[in-house]
Each structure stands twice: as C-alpha cells, then as structure tokens.
C-alpha positions as CSV (number, residue, x, y, z in Angstrom):
1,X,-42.9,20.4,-45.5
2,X,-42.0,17.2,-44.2
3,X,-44.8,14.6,-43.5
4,X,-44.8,12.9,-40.3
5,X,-43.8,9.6,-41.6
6,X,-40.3,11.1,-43.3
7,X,-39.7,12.8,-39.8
8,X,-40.2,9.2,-38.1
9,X,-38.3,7.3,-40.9
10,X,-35.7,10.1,-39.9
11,X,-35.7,9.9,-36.2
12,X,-35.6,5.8,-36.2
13,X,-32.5,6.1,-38.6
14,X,-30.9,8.6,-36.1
15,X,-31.8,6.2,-32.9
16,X,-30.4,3.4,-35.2
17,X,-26.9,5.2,-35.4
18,X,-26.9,6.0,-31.7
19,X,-28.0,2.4,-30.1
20,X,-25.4,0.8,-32.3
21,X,-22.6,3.7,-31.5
22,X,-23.8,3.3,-27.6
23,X,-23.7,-0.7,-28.1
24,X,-19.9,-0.4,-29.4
25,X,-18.8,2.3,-26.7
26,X,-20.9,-0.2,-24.1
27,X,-19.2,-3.5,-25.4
28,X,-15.7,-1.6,-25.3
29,X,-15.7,-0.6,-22.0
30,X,-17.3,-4.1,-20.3
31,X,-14.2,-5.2,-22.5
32,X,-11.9,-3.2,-20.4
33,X,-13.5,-3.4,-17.4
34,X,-12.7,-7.4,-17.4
35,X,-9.3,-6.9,-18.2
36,X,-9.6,-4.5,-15.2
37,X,-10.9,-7.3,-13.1
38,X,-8.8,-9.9,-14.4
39,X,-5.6,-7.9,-13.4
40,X,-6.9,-7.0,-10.4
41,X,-7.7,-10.6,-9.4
42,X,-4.1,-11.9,-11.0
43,X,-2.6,-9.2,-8.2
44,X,-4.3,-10.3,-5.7
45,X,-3.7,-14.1,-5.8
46,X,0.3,-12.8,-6.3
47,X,-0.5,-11.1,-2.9
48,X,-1.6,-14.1,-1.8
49,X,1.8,-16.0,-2.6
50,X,3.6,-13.3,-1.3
51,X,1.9,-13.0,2.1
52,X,2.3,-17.4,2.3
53,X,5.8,-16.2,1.8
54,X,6.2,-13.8,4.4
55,X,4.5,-16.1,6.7
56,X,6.9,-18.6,6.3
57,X,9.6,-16.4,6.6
58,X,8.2,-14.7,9.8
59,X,7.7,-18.5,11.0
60,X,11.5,-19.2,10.3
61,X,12.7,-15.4,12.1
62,X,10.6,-16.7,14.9
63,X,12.2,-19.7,15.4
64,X,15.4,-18.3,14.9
65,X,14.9,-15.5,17.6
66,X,13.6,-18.0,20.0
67,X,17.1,-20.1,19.5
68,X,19.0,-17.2,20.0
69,X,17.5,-16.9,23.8
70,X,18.1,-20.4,24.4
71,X,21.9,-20.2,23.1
72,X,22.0,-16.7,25.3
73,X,20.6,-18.4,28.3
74,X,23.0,-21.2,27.8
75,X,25.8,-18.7,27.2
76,X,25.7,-16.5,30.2
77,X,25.3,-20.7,32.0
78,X,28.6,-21.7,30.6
79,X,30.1,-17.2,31.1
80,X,29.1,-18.1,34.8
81,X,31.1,-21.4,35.0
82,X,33.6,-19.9,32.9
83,X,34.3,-17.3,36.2
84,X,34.5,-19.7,38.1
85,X,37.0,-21.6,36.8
86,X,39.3,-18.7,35.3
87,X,39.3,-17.9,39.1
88,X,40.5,-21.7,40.0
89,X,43.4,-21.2,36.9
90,X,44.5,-17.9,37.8
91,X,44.5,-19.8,42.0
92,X,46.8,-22.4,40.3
93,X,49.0,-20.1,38.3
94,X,49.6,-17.9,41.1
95,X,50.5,-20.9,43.2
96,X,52.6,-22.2,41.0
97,X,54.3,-18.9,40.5
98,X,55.0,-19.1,44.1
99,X,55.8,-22.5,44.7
100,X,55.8,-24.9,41.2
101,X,54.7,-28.1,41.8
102,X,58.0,-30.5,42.3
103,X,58.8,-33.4,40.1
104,X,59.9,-36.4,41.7
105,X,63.3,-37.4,41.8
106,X,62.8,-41.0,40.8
107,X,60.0,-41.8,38.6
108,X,56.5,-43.4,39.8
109,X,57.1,-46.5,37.6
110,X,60.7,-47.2,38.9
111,X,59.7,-46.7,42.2
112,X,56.9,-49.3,41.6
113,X,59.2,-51.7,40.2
114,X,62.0,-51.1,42.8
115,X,59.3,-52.0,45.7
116,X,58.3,-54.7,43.7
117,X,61.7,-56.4,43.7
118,X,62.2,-55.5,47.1
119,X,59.1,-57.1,48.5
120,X,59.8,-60.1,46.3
121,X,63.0,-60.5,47.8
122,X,62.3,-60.8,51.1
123,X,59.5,-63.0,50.6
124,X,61.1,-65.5,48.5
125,X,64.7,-65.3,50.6
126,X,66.6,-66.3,53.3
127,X,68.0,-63.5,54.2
128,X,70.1,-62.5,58.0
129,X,68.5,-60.3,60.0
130,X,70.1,-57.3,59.5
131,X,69.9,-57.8,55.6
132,X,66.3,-58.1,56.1
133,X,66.4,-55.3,58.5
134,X,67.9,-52.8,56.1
135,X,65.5,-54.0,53.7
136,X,62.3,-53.1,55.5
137,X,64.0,-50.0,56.2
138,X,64.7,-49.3,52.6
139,X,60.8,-50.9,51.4
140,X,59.5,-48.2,54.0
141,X,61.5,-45.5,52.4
142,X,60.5,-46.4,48.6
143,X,56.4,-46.6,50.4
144,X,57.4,-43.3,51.2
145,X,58.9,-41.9,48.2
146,X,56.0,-43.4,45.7
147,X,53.7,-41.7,48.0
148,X,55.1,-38.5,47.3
149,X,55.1,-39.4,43.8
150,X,51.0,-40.5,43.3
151,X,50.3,-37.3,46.2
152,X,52.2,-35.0,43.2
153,X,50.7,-36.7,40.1
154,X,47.1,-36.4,41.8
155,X,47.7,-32.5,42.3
156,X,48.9,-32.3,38.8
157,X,46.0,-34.3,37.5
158,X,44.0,-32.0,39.4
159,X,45.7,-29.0,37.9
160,X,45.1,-30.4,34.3
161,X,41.8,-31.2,35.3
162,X,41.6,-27.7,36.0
163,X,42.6,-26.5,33.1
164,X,41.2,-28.9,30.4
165,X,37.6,-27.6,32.5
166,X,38.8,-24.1,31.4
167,X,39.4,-24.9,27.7
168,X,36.5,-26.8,27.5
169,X,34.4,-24.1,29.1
170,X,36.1,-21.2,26.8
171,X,35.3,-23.7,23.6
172,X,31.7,-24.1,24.8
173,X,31.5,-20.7,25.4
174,X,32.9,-19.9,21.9
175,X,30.2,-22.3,20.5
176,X,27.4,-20.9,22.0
177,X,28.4,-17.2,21.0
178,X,29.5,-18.2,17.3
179,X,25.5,-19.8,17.6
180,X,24.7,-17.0,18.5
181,X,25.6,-14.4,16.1
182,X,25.1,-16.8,13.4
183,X,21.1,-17.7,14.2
184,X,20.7,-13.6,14.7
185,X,22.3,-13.1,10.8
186,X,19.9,-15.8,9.8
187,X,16.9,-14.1,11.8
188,X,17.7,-11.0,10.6
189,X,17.8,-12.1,6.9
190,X,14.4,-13.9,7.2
191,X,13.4,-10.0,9.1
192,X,15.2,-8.5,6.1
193,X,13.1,-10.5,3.3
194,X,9.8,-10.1,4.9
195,X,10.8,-6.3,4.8
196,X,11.1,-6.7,0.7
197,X,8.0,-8.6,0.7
198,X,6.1,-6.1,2.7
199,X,7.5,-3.6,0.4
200,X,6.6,-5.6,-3.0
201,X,2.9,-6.5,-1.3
202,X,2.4,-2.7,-0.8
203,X,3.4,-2.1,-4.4
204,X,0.8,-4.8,-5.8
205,X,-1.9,-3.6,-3.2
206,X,-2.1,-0.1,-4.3
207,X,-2.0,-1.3,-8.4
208,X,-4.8,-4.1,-7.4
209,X,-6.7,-1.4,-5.5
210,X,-6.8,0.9,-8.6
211,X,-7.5,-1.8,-10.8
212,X,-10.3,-2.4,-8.8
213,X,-11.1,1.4,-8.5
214,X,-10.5,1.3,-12.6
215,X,-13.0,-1.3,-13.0
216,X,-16.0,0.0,-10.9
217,X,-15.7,3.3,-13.0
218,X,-15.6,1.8,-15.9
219,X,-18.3,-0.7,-15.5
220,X,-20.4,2.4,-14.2
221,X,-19.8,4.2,-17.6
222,X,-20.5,0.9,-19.5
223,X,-23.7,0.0,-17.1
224,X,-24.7,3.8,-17.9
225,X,-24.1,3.4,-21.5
226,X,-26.2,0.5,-21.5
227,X,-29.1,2.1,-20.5
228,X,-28.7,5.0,-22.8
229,X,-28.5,2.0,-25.4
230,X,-31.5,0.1,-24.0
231,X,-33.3,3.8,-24.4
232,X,-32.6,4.0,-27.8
233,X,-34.1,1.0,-28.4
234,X,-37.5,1.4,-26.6
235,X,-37.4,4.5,-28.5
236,X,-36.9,3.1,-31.8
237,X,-39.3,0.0,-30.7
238,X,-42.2,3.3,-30.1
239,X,-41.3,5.2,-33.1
240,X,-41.3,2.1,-35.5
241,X,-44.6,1.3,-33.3
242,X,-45.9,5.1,-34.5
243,X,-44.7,4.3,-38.0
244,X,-46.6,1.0,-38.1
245,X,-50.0,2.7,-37.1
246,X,-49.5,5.2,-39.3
247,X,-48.7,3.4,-42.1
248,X,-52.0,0.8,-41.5
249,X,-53.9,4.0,-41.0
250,X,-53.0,5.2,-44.3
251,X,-53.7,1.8,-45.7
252,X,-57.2,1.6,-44.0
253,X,-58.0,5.3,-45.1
254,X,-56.7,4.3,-48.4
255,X,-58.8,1.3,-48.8
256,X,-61.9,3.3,-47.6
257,X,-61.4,6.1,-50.3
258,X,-61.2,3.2,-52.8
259,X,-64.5,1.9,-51.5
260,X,-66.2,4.9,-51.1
261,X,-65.5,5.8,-55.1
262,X,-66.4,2.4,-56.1
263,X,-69.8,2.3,-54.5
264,X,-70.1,6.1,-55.8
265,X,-69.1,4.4,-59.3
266,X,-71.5,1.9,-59.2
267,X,-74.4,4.0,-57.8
268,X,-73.7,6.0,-60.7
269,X,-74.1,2.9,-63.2
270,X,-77.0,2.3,-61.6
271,X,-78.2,5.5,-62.2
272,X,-77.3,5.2,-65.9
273,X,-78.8,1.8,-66.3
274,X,-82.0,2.4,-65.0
275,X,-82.2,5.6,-67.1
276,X,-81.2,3.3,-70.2
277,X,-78.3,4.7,-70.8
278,X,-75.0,2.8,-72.3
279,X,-73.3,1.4,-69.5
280,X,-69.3,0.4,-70.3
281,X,-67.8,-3.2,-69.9
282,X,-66.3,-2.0,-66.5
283,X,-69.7,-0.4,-65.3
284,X,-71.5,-3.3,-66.0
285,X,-69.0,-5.6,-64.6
286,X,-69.4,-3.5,-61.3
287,X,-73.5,-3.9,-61.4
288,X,-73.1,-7.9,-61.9
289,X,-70.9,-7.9,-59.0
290,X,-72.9,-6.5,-57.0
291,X,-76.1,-8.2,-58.5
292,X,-77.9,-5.1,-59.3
293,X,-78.7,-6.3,-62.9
C-alpha cells in the first residue's frame, strides 16, 4: 500500500508537470496576444494616415466644388452678355445684308490732306474773287465729304466694336466652361480617391477589429491559464507544506522512540548495576552520562 508520503511525493510531481505545462501554454498565448495587439495598433495608426489622407482630399474636392459654382455663376454672367450681344451681331449682319455699309469714294487721309492744301492756299494767297469763291465752294464740299468719311469709319468702328465684344465674350465664355469641366474632373478625382480610401479604411477596420477581438480571447485563455497555473502552485506550496509536517512528524516521533528506548536501556543498567551485575562499556557509558554511578 502506498504510504501517504509516496502519494504526496506523487501528487507534487504531477502539479510540478502541470504548473510548468500551464506556464508554457500561459507564456505562449500572452506571446500571441501582443502580436495581436501590436498588429492591431500598427492598423490603426495606418487608419490614421489614411483618414489624414482622405481629409485632405475631401478638403481639396471641396474647394474644387466651390470653384466650380463661382466659374458657373460667372458663366451663365458672361452666357447672359453673350445674348446680348449675338443679338447686336446678328442686328448688324442683317443690316448689312440689307444695306452694307459704303466705302468712301476718296479716302479719309486724302481728303484730309486735300483740305489741308486748300485752306493753306487761301490763307497764304492772293487769290481773285471768284478763285477764292470756287475755293470755299470746293473746301465746303471736301468738309462735307470727310464728314461722310469719319460718320462711316465711326459706324464701322462701332461694328468692329461689336464684334470684337462678341469674340471676346465667346472666348470668355469658352474659358469659363473649359474651367469648368476641368475643376469638376479634378473634384471628381479627389471624390474618386477618397472613395478608394474609404474602401482601404474599411478593409483595415474590420482586420484591426478582429485583431482586437483575437487579442481579448486570447488574453482571456492566457489570464485563465494563469490562474489554473497560480492553482497549481498554491497546491504544490500545501502539499510540500503537508510533506514538510509529515516529514518533521516522523522525525520528532522518530527521535521520541530513540529516547524512550534509551531511557528504557539505561533504567535497565540501572537495574543491573544495582543488582551487581556486569554492566557493558556501552551500559556504563549510559549510567555516567546520566550520573547515576
């Protein structure tokens, strides 16, 4: 039959195996459960960058939307003006159709010059009266004439005037509809990256939260091995506690049953020494020791 001893000797080597197969398994999954956390924190700070990013880009598509009002408002200004004057052109074409605007028969700068002479001459000369007569008549007619001319050459100003207004109108209206379309490509791209980066944040999100997930089971199996491991060893701490006792119980019941034959040794000597008997080296040792003889 096993003693009681042998089955504690037993039992502490069986809790010795299991706190150091629990300390392992514990050490193992904490082990795991960091790398858990450490991933699940290395997501999240890429999350971070990548909302920064989106920020910036929704900052830009912002910006770019709000240009694209301004260059619309400033369109539909310069389509407005744009009526009007198309309506002034098409007046002047039609016109023109009708009746084109006449060129005049001598040129602005010779008629200048002519009246120039003209008005020289009589200022300058003696002249009789009916030259001067016929003069006047003729410097009258040329005042006349150059009229005509500066009355047709303002009109066709005008009429160029006109039209350059036009051209410039249909270029600034070009501009601002080229602005446009280009500022709502660029919007749009910005729109169309945040859309990826949505996209890429969900990704990470749902890995970090199972990371995170990961790691509170698996610090919940380590935290539980733990305390399986910290049982073990309370239990081992009791049963070596239980071996101890016994062990200086069997010592002190040892040491008594030495005693007690001893003194029933000695009482024996005695016994033989006061009946005269021959006592042995030993015996008589005892009795000196204990100053009987």
């Amino acid at each position: 039959m096993i003693s009681e001893v042998d089955q504690i000797v037993v039992k502490l080597s069986e809790l010795e195996k299991e706190a150091s197969e629990l300390r392992v398994s514990r050490d193992k999954l904490n082990t795991e459960a960091r790398e858990k956390a450490d991933r699940r924190d290395e997501l999240n700070k890429k999350m971070a960058e990548l909302i920064a990013k989106v920020k910036d880009h929704q900052i830009q598509r912002d910006d770019e939307n709000n240009k694209v009002q301004e260059y619309k408002v400033k369109r539909e200004e310069v389509r407005k003006n744009l009526a009007e004057a198309k309506k002034e052109v098409d007046q002047i074409k039609e016109t023109e159709e009708l009746e084109p605007l006449p060129k005049p028969p001598i040129p602005e700068k010779v008629l200048r010059r002519n009246l120039k002479q003209l008005e020289w001459k009589i200022q300058t000369e003696i002249l009789p009266a009916d030259e001067e007569k016929r003069l006047v008549t003729e410097i009258a007619a040329l005042q006349e004439q150059l009229e005509e001319a500066e009355a047709i050459r303002a009109l066709r100003q005008e009429r160029n005037a006109r039209f350059s207004t036009f051209e410039g109108l249909k270029a600034e209206m070009n501009h601002y509809h080229k602005a446009v379309i280009r500022t709502a490509k660029s919007s749009q791209r910005h729109h169309h990256e945040m859309t990826k980066l949505f996209a890429e944040i969900d990704e990470i999100r749902k890995e970090a939260d199972q990371c995170h997930k990961d790691f509170i089971e698996t610090k919940k199996v380590a935290d539980e091995t733990h305390k399986q491991f910290i049982e073990r060893i309370k239990a081992k701490e009791k049963h070596q506690k239980s071996l101890q006792n016994i062990r200086q119980k069997a010592r002190v019941d040892h040491f008594r049953e030495v005693k007690e034959t001893i003194e029933a040794r000695a009482e024996k000597a005695l016994e033989k020494y006061k009946e005269g008997k021959k006592l042995s080296l030993e015996e008589f040792s005892m009795l000196v020791e204990r100053g009987l003889v």
